[in-house]
MIFI-850187 format. One line per 2 residues: number of its first residue (from 1); for each residue y, z, x of N, C-alpha, C. Coordinates in Angstrom, 3 decimals, decimal comma. Layout:
NUM	Y:Z:X:Y:Z:X:Y:Z:X | ...
***
This chain:
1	-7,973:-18,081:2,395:-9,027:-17,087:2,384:-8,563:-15,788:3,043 | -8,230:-16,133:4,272:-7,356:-14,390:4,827:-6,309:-13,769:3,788
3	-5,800:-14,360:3,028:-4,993:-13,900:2,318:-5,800:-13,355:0,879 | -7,023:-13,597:0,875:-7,352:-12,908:-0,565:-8,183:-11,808:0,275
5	-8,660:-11,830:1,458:-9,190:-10,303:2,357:-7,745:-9,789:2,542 | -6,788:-10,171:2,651:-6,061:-9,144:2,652:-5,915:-7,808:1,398
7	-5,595:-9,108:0,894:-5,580:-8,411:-0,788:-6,708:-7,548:-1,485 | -7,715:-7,748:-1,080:-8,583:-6,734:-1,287:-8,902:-5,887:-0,075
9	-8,330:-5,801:0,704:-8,129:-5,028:1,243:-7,015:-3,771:1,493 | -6,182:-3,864:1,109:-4,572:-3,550:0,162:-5,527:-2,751:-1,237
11	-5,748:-3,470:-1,667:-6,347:-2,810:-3,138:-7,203:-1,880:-2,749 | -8,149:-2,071:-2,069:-9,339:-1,175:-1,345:-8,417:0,479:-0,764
13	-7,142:0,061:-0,175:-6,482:1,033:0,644:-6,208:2,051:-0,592 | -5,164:1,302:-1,014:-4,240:2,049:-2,242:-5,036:2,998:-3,083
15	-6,271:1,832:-3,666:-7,277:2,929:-4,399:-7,806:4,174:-4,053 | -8,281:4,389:-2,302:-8,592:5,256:-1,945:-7,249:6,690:-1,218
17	-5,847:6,400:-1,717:-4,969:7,522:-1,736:-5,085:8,352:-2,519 | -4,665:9,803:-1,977:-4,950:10,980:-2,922:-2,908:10,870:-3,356
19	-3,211:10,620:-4,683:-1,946:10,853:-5,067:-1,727:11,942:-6,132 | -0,348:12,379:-6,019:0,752:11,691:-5,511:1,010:11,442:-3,980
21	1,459:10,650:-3,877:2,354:10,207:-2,452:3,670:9,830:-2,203 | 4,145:9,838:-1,001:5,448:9,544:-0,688:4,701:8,163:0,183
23	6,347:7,530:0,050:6,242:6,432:0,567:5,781:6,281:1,875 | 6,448:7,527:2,889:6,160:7,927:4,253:4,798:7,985:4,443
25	3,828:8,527:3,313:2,760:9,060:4,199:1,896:7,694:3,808 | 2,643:6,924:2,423:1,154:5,911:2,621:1,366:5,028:3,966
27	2,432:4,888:4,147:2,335:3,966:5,816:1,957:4,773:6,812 | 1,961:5,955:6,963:2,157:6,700:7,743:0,077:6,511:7,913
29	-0,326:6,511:6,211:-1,847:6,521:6,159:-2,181:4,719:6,283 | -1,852:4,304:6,056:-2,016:2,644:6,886:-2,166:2,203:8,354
31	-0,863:3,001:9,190:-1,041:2,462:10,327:-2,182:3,446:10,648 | -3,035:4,378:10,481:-3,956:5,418:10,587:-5,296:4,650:10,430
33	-5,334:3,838:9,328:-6,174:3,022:9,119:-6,009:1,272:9,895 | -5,191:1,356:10,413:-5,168:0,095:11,076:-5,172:-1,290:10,561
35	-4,513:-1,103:9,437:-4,395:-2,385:8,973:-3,789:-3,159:8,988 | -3,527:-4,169:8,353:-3,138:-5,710:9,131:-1,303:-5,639:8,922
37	-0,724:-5,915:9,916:0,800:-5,938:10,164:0,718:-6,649:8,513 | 0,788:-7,500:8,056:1,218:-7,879:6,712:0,943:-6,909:6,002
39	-0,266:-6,290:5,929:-0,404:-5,375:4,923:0,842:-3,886:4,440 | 1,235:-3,679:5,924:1,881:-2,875:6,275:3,309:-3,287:5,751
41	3,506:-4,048:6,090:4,834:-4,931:5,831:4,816:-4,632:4,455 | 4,488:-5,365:3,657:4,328:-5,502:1,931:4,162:-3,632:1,786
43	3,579:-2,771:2,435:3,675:-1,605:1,860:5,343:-0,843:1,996 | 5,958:-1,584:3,548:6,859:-0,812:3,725:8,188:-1,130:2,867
45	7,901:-2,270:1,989:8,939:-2,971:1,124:8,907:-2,324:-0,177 | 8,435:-1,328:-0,658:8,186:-0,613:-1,605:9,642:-0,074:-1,546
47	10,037:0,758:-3,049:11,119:1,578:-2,874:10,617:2,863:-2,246 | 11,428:3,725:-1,758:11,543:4,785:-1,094:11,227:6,276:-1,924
49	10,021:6,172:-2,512:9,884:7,163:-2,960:8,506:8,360:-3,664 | 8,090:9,108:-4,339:6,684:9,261:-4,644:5,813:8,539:-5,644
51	4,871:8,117:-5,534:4,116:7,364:-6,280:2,885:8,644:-6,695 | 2,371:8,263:-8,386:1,858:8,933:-8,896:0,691:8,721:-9,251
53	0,062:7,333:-9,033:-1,274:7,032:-9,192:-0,938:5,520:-8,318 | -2,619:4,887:-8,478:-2,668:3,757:-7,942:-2,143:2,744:-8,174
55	-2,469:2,822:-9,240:-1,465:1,424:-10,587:0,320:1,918:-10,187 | 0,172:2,923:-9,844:2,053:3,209:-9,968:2,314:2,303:-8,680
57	1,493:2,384:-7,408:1,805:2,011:-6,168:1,688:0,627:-6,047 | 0,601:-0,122:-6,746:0,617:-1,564:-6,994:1,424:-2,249:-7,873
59	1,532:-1,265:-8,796:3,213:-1,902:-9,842:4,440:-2,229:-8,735 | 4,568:-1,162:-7,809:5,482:-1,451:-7,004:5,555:-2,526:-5,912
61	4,018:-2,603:-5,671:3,883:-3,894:-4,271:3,948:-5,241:-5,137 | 3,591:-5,534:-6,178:3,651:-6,636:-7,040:5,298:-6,884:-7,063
63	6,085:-5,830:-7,760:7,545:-6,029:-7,767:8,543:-6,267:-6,488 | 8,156:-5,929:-5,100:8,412:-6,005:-4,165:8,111:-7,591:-3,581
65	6,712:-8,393:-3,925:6,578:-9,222:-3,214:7,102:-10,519:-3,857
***
């Protein structure tokens, strides 16, 4: 069960970025929001670079995990 609040919670995050973004600022906007060391983790495993919508940023956390 913590693991599907995570996950919608992750989804909840991502959705609400103004993109585009760099990789920097969505963690940078995570630890801002205080979310859960895993969450953070799985974001910081992304490749290193700008993301262009939401779906672009979850294409990437899916391929990462």
């Amino acid at each position: 069960m913590q693991e599907l609040n995570a996950s919608a919670t992750a989804a909840q995050f991502v959705d609400g970025l103004a993109y585009p973004i760099a990789k920097a600022d969505v963690l940078a906007r995570a630890r801002e929001a205080e979310l859960a060391a895993a969450i953070v983790d799985q974001l910081a495993a992304v490749p290193d670079r700008t993301y262009e919508s939401a779906e672009d940023l979850t294409g990437a956390l899916n391929a990462a995990s």
